[in-house]
N, C-alpha and C positions, 0 to 999 in steps of 0.2 A: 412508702418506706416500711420494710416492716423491721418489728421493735418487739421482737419476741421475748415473752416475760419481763415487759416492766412493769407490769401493773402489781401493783405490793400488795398481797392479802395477809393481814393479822393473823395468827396463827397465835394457840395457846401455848405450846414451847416457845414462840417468839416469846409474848407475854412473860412471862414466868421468869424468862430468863432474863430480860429487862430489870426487871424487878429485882431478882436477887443478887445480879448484877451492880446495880444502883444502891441496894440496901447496904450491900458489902461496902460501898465505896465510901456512901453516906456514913458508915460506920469507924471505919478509918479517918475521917475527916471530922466526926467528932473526938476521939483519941486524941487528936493533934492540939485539940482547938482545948479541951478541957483537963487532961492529964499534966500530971505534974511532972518534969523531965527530972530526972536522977542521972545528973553526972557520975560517971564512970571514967576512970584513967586510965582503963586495961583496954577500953573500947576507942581511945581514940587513935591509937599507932593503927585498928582494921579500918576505920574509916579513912586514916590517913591512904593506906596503903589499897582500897580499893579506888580510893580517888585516880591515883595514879592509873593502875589498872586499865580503869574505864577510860582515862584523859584523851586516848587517841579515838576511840569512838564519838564523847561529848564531840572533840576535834569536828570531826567530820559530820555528825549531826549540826551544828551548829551551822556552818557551812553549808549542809542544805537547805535547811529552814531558813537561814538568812537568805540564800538565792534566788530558792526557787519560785517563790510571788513573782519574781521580777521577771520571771521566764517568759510571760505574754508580752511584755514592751520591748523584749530584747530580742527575744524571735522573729516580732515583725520587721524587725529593722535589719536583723544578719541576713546577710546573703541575697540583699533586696535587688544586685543587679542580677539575679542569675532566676529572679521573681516574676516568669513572664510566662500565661498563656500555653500550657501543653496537655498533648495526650499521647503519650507514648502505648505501645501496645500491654497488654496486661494480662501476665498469665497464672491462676489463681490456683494453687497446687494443694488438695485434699484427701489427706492419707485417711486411710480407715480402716479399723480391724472388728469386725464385730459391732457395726454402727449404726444396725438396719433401725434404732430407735427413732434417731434424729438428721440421720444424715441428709434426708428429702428437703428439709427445712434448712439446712445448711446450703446447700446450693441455690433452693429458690432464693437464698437470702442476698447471695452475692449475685445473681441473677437480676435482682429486684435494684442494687444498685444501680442497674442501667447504666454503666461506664459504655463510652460507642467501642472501645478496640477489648475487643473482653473474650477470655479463653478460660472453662474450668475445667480442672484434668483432677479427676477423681481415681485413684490409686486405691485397690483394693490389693490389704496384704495377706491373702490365705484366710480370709474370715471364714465362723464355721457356723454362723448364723445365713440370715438372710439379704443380707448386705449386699450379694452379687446381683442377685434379683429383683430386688424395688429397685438401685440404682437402675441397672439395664430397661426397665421398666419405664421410669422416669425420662431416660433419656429417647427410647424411642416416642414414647407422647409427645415430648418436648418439641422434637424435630417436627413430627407430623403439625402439629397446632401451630408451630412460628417459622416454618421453612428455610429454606440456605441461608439468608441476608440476615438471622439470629446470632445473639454469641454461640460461637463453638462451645460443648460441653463434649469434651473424653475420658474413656474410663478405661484402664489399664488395671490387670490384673497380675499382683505376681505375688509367690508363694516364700510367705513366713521371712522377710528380709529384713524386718524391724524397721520404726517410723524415719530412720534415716535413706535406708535401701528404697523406702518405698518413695519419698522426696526425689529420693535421684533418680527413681523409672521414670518421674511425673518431669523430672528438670532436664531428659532425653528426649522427651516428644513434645514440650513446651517451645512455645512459638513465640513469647511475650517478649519484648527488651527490659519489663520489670518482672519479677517472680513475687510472689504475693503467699504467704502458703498459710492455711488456718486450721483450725482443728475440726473433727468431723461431728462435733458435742457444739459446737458454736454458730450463732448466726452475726450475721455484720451489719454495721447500722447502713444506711440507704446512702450517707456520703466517705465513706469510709474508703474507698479507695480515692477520688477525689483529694482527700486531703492529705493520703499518704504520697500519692504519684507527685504531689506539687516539691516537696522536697529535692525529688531527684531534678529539679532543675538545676541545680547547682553539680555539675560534674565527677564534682572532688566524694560527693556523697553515694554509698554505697548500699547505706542499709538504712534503713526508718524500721523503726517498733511501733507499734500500735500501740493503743489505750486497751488494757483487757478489763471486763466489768464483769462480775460475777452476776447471773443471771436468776440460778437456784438458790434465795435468800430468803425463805420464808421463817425457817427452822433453825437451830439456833449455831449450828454448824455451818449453813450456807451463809447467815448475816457475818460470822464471824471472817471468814474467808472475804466476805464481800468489802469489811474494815479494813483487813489486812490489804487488799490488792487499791484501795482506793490511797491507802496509806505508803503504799512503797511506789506507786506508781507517781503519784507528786511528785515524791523526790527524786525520781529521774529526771524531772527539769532541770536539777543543778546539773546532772552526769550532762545531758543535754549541753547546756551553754557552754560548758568547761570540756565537752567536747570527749570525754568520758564516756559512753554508755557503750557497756560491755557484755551486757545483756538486753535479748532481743528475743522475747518470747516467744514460741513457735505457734500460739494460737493468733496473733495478730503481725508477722514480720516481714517485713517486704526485700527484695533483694535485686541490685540489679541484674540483669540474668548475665553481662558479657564479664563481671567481674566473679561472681559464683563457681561460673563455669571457667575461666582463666586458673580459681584456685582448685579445682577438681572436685568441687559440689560440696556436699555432705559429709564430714564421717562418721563411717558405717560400723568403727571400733568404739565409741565413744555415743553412752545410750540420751546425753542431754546433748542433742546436736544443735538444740539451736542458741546454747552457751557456747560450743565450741566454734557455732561458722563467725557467732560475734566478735568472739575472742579473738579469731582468725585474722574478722579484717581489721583489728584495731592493730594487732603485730603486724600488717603489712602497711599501717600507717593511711588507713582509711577513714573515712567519717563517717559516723553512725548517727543518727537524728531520731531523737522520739517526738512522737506526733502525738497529745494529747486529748485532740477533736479525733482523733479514726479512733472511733470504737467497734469494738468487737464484744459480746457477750457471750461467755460462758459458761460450761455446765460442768461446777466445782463437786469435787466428790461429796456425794449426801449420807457416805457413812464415815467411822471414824478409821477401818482400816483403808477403804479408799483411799483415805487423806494420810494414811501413815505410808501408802505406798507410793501413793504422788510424790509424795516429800522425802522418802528413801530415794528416787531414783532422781530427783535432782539433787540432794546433797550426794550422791555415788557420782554423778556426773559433773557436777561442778568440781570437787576435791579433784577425779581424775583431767582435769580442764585445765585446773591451775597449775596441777604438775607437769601437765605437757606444756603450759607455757609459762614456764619457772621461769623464763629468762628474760620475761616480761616485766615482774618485779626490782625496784628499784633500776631497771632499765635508763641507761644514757644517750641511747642509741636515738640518733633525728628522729627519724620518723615515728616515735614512739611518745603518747602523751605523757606528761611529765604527773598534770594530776593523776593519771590514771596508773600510773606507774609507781609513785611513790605515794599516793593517798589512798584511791580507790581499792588496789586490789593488795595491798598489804595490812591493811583495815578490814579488807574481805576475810582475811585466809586469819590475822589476830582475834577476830571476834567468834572466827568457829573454835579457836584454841579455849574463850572466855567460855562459848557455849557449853563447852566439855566439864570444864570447873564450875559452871554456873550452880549445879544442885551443891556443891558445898558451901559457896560464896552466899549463893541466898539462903540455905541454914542458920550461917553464923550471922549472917542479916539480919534475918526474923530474930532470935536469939538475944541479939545486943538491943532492936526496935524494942521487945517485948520488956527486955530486964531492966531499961533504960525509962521507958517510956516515951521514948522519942518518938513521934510518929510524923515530927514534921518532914524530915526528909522527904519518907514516903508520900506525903502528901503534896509536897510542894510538885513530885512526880505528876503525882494523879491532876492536877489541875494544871501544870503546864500541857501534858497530853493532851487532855481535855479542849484545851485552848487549842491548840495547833490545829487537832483535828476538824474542828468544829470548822478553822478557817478553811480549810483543806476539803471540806465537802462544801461549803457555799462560795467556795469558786472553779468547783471540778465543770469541767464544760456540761456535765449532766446532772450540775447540781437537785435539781427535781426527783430525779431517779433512787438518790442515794439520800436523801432527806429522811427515811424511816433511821438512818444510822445516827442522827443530830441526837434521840434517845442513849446510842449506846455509847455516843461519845464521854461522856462522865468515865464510863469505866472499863476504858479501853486495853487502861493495865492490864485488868485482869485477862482480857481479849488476849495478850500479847504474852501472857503468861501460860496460856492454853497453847499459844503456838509457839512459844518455846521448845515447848513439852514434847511436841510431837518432833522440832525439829532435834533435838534433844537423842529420842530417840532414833531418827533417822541418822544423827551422825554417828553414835554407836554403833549402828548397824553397819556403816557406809566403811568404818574404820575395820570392824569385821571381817567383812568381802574383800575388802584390800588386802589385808595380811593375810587373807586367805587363796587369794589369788581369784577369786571366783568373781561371774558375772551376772549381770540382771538382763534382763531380755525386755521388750516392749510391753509393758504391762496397763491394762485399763479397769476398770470398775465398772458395777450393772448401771448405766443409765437410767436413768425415768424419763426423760425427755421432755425437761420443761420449757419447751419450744415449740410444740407439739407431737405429735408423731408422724412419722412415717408413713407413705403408702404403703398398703397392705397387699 
């Protein structure tokens, strides 16, 4: 099985950032614990009235936290007659623009799963690197050394269609009854398809998401990405049970391939395609399932506009997501989930409204904490977090992997306050290009390839 980059090396920006992470937190949680609180009357109509504010969100956090532990005893048990013995065919779809870093290491990876009915279709879209050339490379060795009776590997070549155009050259010459598609920056763990394929036992099921793990977690950028994905991915457990999940990340998604192609693939207008094929089957009244055993690892942007651009182009694609399927919301219509409809995605669309007002909200926040000296609010924050998270990585299926984050859970806040920031910005931006009319294009970052590299 290969298991590329999990072995955790220390690093001194890790370090460092630990630390003044922890001091800050530690600091605040003295305040609370020693300061004397100075009631104020002017200050409690804002606390009143951000209570309310926040009240639909708590709503909904509450609801997942509460759920989602339960998600290993209740999984086993749903859909247990449709729990029998399969291998359907599997075809493993790899867009790549510019990937000649890691992309070698991405296929032996799903290669190395050793699934028996196994197909990977490697999509190159106009790269202007080397990308055409290791692959092509690769694939002829490939053949020569493991002869006919090996998984097929193909590589299809088409020019500048963006990551959705190139899914659909790859979902025209796919052979699979499942479509499987992952990123060209990612490797897969050795049972990863295994444990997505078993899902589609159940007929009524359409799509299964993967587990995504951030891989690049040395520095203090990649651990924090690595918090966040371990953190939002839990709570798709509840989306999960409740039958919810409306997003289906493109670096780990599976699809059945007769119902993809029934809905005409991909769209090729719409740059976060694999928000919208989710969104898609959930309006046509399909079941979506996340798998939190298929892991799939990661190579999370290692600088900070990589990560402003990743995060622009899914808040640009989810906003235009939600608009296409306005009619989703408070939805009455059968076939339509009711949590998902009246909880999930009206809570989605209210919390980017909070994210917009948030730098005022948290002004007047600090503001009334400081003049008050209240700091228990805040604190009672930081150590609920703290708590959750903690539970949250020592029963992630890869608990061992994510154990360097047990340090940074103390001060996760601040974690979340960093990634506000950037989504903060992203939605500024994203509101921008809309009123502007303008569009983003398939956009990537320089690789390091912490997977290793590429044939040369």
């Amino acid at each position: 099985m290969l298991m590329g980059g999990t072995r955790f090396q220390i690093s001194m920006p890790y370090v460092v950032a630990i630390f003044f992470f922890n001091a800050l937190t530690a600091f605040v949680l003295y305040l609370a614990l020693f300061t004397k609180y100075k009631p104020t009357d002017s200050f409690i109509e804002f606390r009143f009235i951000t209570l309310i504010l926040f009240a639909p969100l708590l709503i909904k956090y509450a609801i997942h936290v509460l759920l989602a532990p339960w998600h290993p005893f209740i999984e086993s048990r749903r859909d247990r007659k449709h729990r029998h013995i399969t291998t359907p065919s599997v075809s493993v779809l790899i867009p790549a623009k510019n990937e000649e870093v890691g992309i070698i290491t991405t296929i032996t990876s799903v290669l190395q799963t050793r699934y028996p009915k196994l197909e990977i279709v490697v999509i190159n879209d106009g790269s202007t690197d080397r990308t055409h050339e290791v692959v092509n490379r690769f694939i002829r060795n490939y053949k020569t050394k493991n002869g006919a009776g090996s998984s097929r590997v193909l590589y299809k070549s088409v020019k500048n269609r963006g990551k959705a155009g190139a899914l659909n050259a790859g979902l025209a010459v796919a052979s699979g009854e499942i479509i499987i598609t992952i990123d060209a920056d990612s490797v897969m763990d050795g049972r990863a398809i295994e444990k997505i394929v078993k899902h589609f036992s159940n007929p009524r099921v359409a799509s299964v998401a993967g587990n995504v793990v951030i891989g690049n977690r040395t520095r203090p950028l990649g651990f924090i990405q690595q918090l966040e994905y371990v953190y939002g991915f839990y709570l798709k457990r509840t989306d999960d049970l409740l039958n919810a999940v409306y997003i289906v990340g493109g670096a780990a998604a599976a699809y059945r391939a007769s119902v993809i192609k029934k809905l005409g693939g991909f769209d090729e207008t719409i740059i976060t395609e694999d928000i919208e094929i989710s969104t898609r089957l959930q309006d046509h009244g399909y079941l979506v399932r996340y798998a939190p055993d298929a892991i799939v690892y990661t190579e999370g942007p290692s600088d900070f506009q990589g990560l402003a651009r990743q995060r622009l182009r899914w808040k640009y694609g989810r906003l235009l997501t939600f608009y296409k399927y306005r009619h989703l919301f408070f939805s009455l219509q059968q076939r339509h989930n009711r949590y998902l409809s009246f909880i999930v995605l009206p809570i989605a669309l209210f919390a980017e409204i909070l994210l917009f007002l948030e730098v005022f909200l948290l002004l007047i926040f600090i503001i009334c904490t400081v003049y008050t000296n209240d700091f228990v609010p805040l604190a009672f924050v930081i150590v609920f977090l703290g708590v959750v998270i903690t539970l949250q990585i020592i029963t992630d299926p890869i608990a061992k992997y994510h154990k360097n984050l047990l340090l940074l859970a103390p001060a996760a806040w601040i974690v979340f306050y960093i990634i506000d920031y950037v989504e903060y910005r992203a939605l500024i931006s994203s509101i921008r290009l809309i009123l502007k009319k303008q569009k983003l294009t398939w956009q990537s970052w320089t690789r390091s390839g912490v997977f290793g590299k590429s044939a040369s």
